[in-house]
KEVEXRO-814762 format. One record per atom (N, C-alpha, C): residue number from 1; atom name; x, y negated, z. Coordinates in nm, 3 decimals. Layout:
! KEVEXRO-814762
NUM; CA; X; Y; Z
...
//
This chain:
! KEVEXRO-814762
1; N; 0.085; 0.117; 0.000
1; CA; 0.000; 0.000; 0.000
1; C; 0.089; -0.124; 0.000
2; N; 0.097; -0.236; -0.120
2; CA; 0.144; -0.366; -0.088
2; C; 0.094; -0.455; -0.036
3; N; 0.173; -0.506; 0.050
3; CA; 0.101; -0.632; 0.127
3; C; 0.168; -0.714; 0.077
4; N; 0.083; -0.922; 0.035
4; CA; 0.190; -1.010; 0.022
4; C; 0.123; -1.121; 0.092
5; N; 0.192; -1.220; 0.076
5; CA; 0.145; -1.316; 0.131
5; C; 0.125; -1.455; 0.043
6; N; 0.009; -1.557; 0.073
6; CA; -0.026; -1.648; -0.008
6; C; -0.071; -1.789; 0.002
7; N; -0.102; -1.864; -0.088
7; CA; -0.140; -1.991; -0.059
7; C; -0.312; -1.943; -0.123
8; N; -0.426; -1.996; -0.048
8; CA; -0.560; -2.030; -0.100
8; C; -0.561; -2.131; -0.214
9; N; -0.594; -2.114; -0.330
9; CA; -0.582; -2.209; -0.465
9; C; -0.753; -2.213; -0.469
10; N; -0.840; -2.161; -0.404
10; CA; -0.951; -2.186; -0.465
10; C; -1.087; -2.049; -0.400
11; N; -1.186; -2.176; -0.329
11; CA; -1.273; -2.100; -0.273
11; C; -1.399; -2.103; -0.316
12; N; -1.428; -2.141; -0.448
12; CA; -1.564; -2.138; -0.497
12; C; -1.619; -2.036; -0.522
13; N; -1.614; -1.912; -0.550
13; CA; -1.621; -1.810; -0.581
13; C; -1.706; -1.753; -0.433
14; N; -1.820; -1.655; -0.439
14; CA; -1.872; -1.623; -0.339
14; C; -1.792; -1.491; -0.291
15; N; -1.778; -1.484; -0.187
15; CA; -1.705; -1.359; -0.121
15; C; -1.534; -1.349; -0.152
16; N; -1.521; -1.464; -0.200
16; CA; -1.418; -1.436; -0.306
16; C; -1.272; -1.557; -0.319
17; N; -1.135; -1.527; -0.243
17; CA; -1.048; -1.616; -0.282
17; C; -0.982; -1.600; -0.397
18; N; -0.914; -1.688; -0.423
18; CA; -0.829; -1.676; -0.530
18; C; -0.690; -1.760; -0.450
19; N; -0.606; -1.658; -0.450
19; CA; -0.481; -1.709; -0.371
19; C; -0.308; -1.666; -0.477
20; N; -0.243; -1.788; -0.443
20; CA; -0.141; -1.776; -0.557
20; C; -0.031; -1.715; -0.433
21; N; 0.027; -1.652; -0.513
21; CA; 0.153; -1.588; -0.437
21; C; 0.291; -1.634; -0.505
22; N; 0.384; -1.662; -0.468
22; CA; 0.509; -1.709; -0.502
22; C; 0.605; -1.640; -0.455
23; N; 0.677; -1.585; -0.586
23; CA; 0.816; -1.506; -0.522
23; C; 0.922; -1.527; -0.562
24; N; 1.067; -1.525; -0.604
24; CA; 1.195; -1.577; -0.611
24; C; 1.198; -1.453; -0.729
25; N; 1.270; -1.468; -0.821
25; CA; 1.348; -1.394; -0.913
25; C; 1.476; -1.386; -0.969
26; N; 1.539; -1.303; -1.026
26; CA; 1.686; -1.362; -1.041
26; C; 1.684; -1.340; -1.177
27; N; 1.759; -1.426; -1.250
27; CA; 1.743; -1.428; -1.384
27; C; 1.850; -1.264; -1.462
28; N; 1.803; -1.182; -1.536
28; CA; 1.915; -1.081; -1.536
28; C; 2.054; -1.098; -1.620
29; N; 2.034; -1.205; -1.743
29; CA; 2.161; -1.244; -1.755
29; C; 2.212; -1.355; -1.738
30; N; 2.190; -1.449; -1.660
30; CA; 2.254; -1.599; -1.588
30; C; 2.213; -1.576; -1.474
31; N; 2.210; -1.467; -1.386
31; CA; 2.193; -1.406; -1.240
31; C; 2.121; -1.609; -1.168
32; N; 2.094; -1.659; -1.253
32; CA; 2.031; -1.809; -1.145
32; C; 1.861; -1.727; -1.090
33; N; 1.846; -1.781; -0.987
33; CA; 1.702; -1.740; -0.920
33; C; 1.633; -1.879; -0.986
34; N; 1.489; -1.820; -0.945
34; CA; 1.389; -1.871; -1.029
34; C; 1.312; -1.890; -1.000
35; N; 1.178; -1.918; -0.945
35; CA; 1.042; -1.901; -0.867
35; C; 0.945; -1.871; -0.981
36; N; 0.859; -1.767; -0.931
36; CA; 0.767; -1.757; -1.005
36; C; 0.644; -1.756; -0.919
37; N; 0.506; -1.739; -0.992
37; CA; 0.379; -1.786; -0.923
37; C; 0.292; -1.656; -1.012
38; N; 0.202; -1.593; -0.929
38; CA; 0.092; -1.553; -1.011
38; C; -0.043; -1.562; -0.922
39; N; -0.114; -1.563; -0.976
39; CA; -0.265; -1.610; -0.862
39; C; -0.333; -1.468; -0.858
40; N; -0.399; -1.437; -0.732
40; CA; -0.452; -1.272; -0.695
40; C; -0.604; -1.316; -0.650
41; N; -0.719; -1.223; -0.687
41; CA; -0.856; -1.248; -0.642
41; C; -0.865; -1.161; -0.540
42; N; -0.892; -1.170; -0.438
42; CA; -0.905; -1.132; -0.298
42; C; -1.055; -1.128; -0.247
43; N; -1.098; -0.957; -0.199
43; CA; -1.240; -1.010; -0.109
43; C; -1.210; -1.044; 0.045
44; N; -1.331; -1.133; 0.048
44; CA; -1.343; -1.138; 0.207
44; C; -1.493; -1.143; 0.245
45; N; -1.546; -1.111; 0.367
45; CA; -1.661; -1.117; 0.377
45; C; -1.788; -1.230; 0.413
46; N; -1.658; -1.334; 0.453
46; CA; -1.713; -1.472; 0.477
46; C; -1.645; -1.561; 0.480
47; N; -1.685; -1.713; 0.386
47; CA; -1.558; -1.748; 0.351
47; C; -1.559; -1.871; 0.481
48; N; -1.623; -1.832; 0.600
48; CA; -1.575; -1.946; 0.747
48; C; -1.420; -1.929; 0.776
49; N; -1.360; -2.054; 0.762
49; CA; -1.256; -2.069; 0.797
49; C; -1.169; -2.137; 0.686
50; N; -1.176; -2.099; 0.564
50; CA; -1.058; -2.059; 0.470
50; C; -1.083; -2.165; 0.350
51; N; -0.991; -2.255; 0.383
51; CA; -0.983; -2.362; 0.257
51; C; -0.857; -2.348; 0.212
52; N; -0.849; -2.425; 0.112
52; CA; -0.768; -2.449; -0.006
52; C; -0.618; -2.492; 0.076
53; N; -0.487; -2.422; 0.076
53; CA; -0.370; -2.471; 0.142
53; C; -0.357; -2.382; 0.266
54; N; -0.458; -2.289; 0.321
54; CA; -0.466; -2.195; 0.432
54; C; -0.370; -2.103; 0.376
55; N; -0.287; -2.024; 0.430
55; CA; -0.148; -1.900; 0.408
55; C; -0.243; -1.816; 0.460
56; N; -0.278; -1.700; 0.406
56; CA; -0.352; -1.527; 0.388
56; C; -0.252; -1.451; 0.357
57; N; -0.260; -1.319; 0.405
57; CA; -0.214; -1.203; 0.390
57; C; -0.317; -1.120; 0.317
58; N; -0.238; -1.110; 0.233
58; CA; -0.324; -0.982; 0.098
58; C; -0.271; -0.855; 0.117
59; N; -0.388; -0.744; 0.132
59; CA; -0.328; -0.595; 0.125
59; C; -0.397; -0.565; 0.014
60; N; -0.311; -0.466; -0.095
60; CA; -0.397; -0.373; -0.213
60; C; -0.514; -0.289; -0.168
61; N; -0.620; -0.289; -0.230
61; CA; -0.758; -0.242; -0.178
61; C; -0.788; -0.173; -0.321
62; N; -0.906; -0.065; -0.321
62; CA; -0.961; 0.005; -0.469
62; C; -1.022; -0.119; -0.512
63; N; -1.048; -0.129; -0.675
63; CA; -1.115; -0.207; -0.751
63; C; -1.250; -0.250; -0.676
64; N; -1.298; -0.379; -0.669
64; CA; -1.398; -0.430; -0.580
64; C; -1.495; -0.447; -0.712
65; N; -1.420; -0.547; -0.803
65; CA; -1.468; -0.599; -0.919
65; C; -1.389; -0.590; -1.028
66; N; -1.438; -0.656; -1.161
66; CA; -1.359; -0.628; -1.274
66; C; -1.130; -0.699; -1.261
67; N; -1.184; -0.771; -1.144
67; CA; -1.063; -0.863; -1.137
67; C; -0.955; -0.848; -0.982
68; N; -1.111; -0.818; -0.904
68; CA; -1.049; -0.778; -0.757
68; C; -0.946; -0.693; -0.735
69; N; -0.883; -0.672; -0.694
69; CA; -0.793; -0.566; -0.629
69; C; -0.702; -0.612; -0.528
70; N; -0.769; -0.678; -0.468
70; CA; -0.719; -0.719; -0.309
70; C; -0.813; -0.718; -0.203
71; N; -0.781; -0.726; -0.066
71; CA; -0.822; -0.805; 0.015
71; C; -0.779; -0.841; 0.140
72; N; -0.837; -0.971; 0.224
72; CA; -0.758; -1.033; 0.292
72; C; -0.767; -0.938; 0.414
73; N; -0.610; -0.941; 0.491
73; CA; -0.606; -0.883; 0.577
73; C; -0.611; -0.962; 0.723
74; N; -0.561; -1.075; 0.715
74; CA; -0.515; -1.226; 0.828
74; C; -0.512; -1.309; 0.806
75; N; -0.574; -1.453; 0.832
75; CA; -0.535; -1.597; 0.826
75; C; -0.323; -1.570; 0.921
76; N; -0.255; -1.668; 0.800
76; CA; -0.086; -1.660; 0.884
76; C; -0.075; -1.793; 0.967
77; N; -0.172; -1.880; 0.863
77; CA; -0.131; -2.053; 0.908
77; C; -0.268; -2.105; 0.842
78; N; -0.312; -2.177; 0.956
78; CA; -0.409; -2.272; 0.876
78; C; -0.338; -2.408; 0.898
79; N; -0.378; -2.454; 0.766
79; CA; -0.347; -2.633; 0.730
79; C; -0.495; -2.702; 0.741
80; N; -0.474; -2.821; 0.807
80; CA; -0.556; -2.914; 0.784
80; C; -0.571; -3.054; 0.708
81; N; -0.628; -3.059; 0.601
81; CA; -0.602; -3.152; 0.576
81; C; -0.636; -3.320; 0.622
82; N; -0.515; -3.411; 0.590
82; CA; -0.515; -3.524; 0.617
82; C; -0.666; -3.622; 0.577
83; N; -0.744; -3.728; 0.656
83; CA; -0.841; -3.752; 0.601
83; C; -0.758; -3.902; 0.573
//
């Protein structure tokens, strides 16, 4: 089972985050690192709590939906935003 960890990009979706994950890469022939980004659809069962900039922990789960194949396991950090 993979677990990763993420930023919330987007809570419109019912039952449903969409959280980007960011990981480091190394380039294989100019060995320079790199960041890369890909965004993961995640269920949850209620979306109290969880806005946009909140850090989640994603574990691999069976297909929920055509796109799902996550879901959240922990809030790591909530952010609040500035008014």
């Amino acid at each position: 089972m993979r677990i990763v960890t993420g930023t919330v990009v987007s809570t419109k979706m019912a039952k449903t985050l969409a959280v980007q994950v960011d990981t480091s890469k190394k380039h294989s022939k100019y060995h320079k690192r790199y960041r890369a980004s890909k965004k993961y659809y995640a269920h949850v069962d209620s979306l109290d709590g969880y806005e946009e900039g909140t850090t989640v922990t994603l574990a691999e789960a069976r297909p929920t939906s055509k796109l799902k194949r996550w879901r959240v396991v922990r809030d790591v950090v909530e952010v609040k935003k500035a008014a």
